[in-house]
C-alpha positions, 0 to 999 in steps of 0.5 A: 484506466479500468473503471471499478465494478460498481459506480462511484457513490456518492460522498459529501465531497463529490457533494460539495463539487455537485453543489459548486458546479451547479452554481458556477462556482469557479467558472463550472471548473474541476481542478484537483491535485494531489500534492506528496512530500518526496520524503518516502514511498506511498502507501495503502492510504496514500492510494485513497487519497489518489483514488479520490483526487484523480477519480472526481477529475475524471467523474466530473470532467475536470483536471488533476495535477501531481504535484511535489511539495518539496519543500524540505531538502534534509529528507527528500531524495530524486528516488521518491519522487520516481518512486511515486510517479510509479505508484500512481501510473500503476494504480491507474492515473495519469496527470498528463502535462500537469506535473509540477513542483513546489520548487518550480515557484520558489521565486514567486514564494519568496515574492510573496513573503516579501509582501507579507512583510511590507504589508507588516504581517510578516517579521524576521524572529531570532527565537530559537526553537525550543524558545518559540516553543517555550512562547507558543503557549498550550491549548488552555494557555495563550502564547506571548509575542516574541521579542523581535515581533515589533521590528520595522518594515525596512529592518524585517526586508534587510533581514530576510535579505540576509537570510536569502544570502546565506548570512546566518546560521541555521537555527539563527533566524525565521520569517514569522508571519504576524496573526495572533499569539493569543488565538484559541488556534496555535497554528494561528500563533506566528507560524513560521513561514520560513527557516535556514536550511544548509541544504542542496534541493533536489532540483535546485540545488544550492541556489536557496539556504531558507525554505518556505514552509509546507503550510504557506508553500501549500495553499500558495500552490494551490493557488498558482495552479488553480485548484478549485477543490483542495482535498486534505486529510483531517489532520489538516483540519485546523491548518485550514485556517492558515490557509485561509489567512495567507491567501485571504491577506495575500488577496490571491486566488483562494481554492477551497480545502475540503478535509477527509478521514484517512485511511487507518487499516487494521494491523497495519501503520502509515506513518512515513517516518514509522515506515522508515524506521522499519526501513532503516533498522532491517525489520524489513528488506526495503520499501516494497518488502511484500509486508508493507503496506506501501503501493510497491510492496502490495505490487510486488506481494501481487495485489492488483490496481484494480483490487486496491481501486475496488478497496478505495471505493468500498471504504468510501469517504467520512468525516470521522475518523475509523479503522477498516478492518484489513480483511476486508481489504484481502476480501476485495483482493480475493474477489478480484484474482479469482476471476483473473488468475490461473489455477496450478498445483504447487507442493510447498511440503513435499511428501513422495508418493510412490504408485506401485501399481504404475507402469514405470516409465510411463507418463500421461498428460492430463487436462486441467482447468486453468480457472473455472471462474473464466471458460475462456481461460481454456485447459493446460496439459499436467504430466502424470507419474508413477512418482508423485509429491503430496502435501504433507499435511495430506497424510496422517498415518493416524488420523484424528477425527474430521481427518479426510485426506489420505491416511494408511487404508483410505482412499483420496481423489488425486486433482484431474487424475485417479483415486488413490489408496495409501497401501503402506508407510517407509519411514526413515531410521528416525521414525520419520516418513519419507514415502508413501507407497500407494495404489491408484484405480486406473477406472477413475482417470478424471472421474467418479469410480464406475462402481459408484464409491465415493472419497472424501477428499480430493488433494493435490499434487505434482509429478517427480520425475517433472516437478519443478523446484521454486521458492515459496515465501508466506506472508503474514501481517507485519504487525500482530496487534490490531492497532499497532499504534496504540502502545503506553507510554514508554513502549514502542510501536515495534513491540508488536511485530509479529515474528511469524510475519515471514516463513520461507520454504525453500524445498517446494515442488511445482508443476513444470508450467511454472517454469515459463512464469514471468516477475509479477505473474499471478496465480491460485495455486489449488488449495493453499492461496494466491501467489505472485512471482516475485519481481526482484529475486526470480530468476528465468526457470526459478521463479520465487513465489510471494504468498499474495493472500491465502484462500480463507476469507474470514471477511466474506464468512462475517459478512454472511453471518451477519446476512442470517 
């Protein structure tokens, strides 16, 4: 993979792996993983959370496994699963043989229960949900055993045999494991370590009705495969301690959890089901709609692994939980494209210009630079007209004050071209204009007036006769509040979509280069912003182009103001 620009720092994590290596713990082992649930696409925060796993195996020499926590049939799907072996090539990392499934040691799950239960730390409950909810008690209040905590050994062993074989219906009955119902910590109080679940598995189909849950299949994977560091997020903070009983009354290889801050960015949500929902109910085309916040979405709105890598580690990792403003993240965005991608003149308004002092019929071809952050990036010739197209925000047949482009009377540099002189205005039989009528200097092809007159601004352009038309999708953020999670109590995170999160402008002019552009290439076009081709709706000579970022940075601007 590309390594980031700068060198990793230093974390209490990578602390604590120093630290272990130094006194030999685990044998000088390095053994992370990173374990999703194929119940959805991953996201923004997902990517810190691989960029930390994968990254410390690499810095320290050690191993890194994928593994599939796929433990819940009801809402896992084979498209998941490839979706996220996608994700993480893509982003740079590789679990070369290491690739393993929760299902792979269900028999061994279950063997372990069943030992549980002989050891008299597991029973059979028939409470039904809302009833265990009802026992488990709160925060202040202890919980109350279930009435089916003091079944027998041999009574508990039948009736999870029964389970196994399908006897009873789902709901009915769970396998419990037996701690302590009046711990001060309720995820110590009787967790369920197994339910019925009617459901064919992905991968084993019908051969299994009761599922182990996801915190005792967890640190049993963790184990089996012989992680030594088991980097969490803090919401996993207090399932530490079940984590630590079912290894510790097992008397198994016991890893270590070290939990971590997410990720929380700014106008932004990462809850899978949230981002489902979005799914579901059409606020967005999909998945990787270029406005969510999923790996294949920023992939297919042109973000680069690189960039996101870049992001991850100038976030660094806390203990405490904070939320990261996305400009900074479009900041490390725009730092890395421009020095990668090539410059081109897009119009996404057009206004027609017509040179009237042109000869007709006559076309030059102009250097232009390609990308004056890279000399390597070399020149491309644009073709030059006697017709051309403009922005139409370039004009203003009465410009207000700080105006600098063109206007009736004044001058402007056409980008690698000639001064030009806006001479009269056509407008239609509404009063809107439709053309410009211009002069242009022939003396100041590629350069200053010989004179010595200076313009104001400089605008670009594309020439009619070769224009090619494109699509051109901008993009804003999904959400307009900053913390679109933060809503009162009746209220809903959806609320605070933001309306203007997509405006697409299907009448836009491009220079005729464009026309050999391939899905997911990405460019600058001069003076609007970063685009990307689109992936899933371009077609070979039409391509549709994705507003990747625009060209201000407000992040960069804080950061020098707070610098004086």
């Amino acid at each position: 993979m590309t390594t980031t620009n700068d060198a990793p720092a230093s974390d209490f994590i990578r602390d604590i792996v120093t630290e272990d290596l130094k006194t030999g713990k685990y044998g000088g082992r390095v053994h992370t993983r990173f374990p999703p649930e194929p119940n959805g696409y991953l996201h923004i925060g997902h990517a810190k959370s691989i960029c930390l796993n994968f990254g410390i195996a690499q810095e320290f020499g050690g191993l890194a496994n994928l593994r599939f926590d796929d433990t819940n049939p009801v809402k896992e799907d084979v498209e998941y699963v490839e979706s996220i072996q996608e994700d993480i090539r893509w982003l740079g990392f590789d679990w070369d043989d290491r690739l393993y499934y929760a299902s792979d040691y269900f028999d061994r799950l279950h063997d372990y229960a069943v030992q549980l239960i002989k050891l008299g730390r597991a029973y059979v409950c028939d409470l039904s949900p809302e009833e265990m909810r009802e026992y488990r008690g709160t925060l202040t209040q202890p919980g109350k055993d279930s009435p089916w905590r003091e079944r027998s050994v041999d009574e508990n062993l039948d009736l999870f045999a029964r389970m196994r074989a399908g006897e009873f219906a789902e709901g009915s009955r769970t396998l419990r494991a037996k701690i302590d119902m009046a711990s001060p910590f309720i995820v110590l109080r009787d967790p369920v370590l197994y339910r019925i679940v009617n459901a064919a598995h992905h991968r084993t189909g019908d051969t299994w009705c009761i599922y182990p849950m996801y915190d005792f299949t967890h640190c049993l994977s963790d184990s089996i495969e012989g992680i030594t560091h088991s980097i969490c997020t803090l919401e996993f903070d207090n399932n530490r301690r079940l984590y630590d009983w079912v290894l510790d009354t097992l008397n198994v290889y016991h890893p270590q959890q070290i939990e971590f801050a997410r990720l929380n960015l700014s106008h932004t949500v990462m809850s899978k089901r949230k981002l489902l929902q979005l799914v579901r109910e059409g606020h967005v085309s999909g998945w990787d709609d270029p406005r969510m916040p999923t790996i294949s979405g920023l992939r297919r709105r042109g973000y680069t692994p690189e960039a996101i890598r870049n992001f991850c580690q100038r976030i660094g990792v806390a203990k405490t939980e904070s939320m990261v403003d996305i400009a900074l993240l479009e900041h490390v965005l725009r730092e890395d494209l421009n020095k990668r991608a090539p410059r081109v003149m897009v119009v996404t308004r057009p206004l027609k210009v017509v040179i009237e002092d042109y000869p007709a019929g006559q076309v030059e071809e102009l250097d232009a630079v390609n990308n004056p952050e890279d000399p390597a990036a070399g020149t491309r010739r644009v073709p030059f007209s006697r017709e051309l197209y403009i922005e139409r925000d370039d004009f203003a047949e009465e410009p207000p004050k700080g105006f600098f482009r063109l206007a009736p009377g004044r001058e402007v540099r056409l980008r690698y071209a000639y001064f030009l002189r806006c001479e009269r205005v056509v407008k239609d039989e509404r009063g809107e204009i439709v053309e410009l009528r211009c002069t242009y200097d022939p003396a100041t092809r590629g350069g200053d007036a010989p004179d010595g007159r200076k313009v104001k601004a400089t605008i670009h352009w594309v020439s009619a006769e070769h224009a090619l038309p494109v699509t051109v999708r901008l993009y804003d953020h999904l959400f307009s509040a900053e913390n679109p999670n933060d809503v009162p109590e009746g209220h809903d995170f959806k609320e605070h979509l933001n309306p203007h999160s997509l405006e697409v402008l299907e009448d836009c002019r491009a220079e005729p280069s464009l026309a050999q552009a391939t899905p997911g290439s990405r460019y600058q076009f001069e003076r609007l912003g970063y685009f990307c081709v689109d992936s899933a709706d371009s077609q070979p000579g039409a391509p549709v182009f994705n507003r990747t970022v625009a060209l201000r940075d407000p992040y960069a601007r804080m950061q020098k103001a707070g610098a004086k």
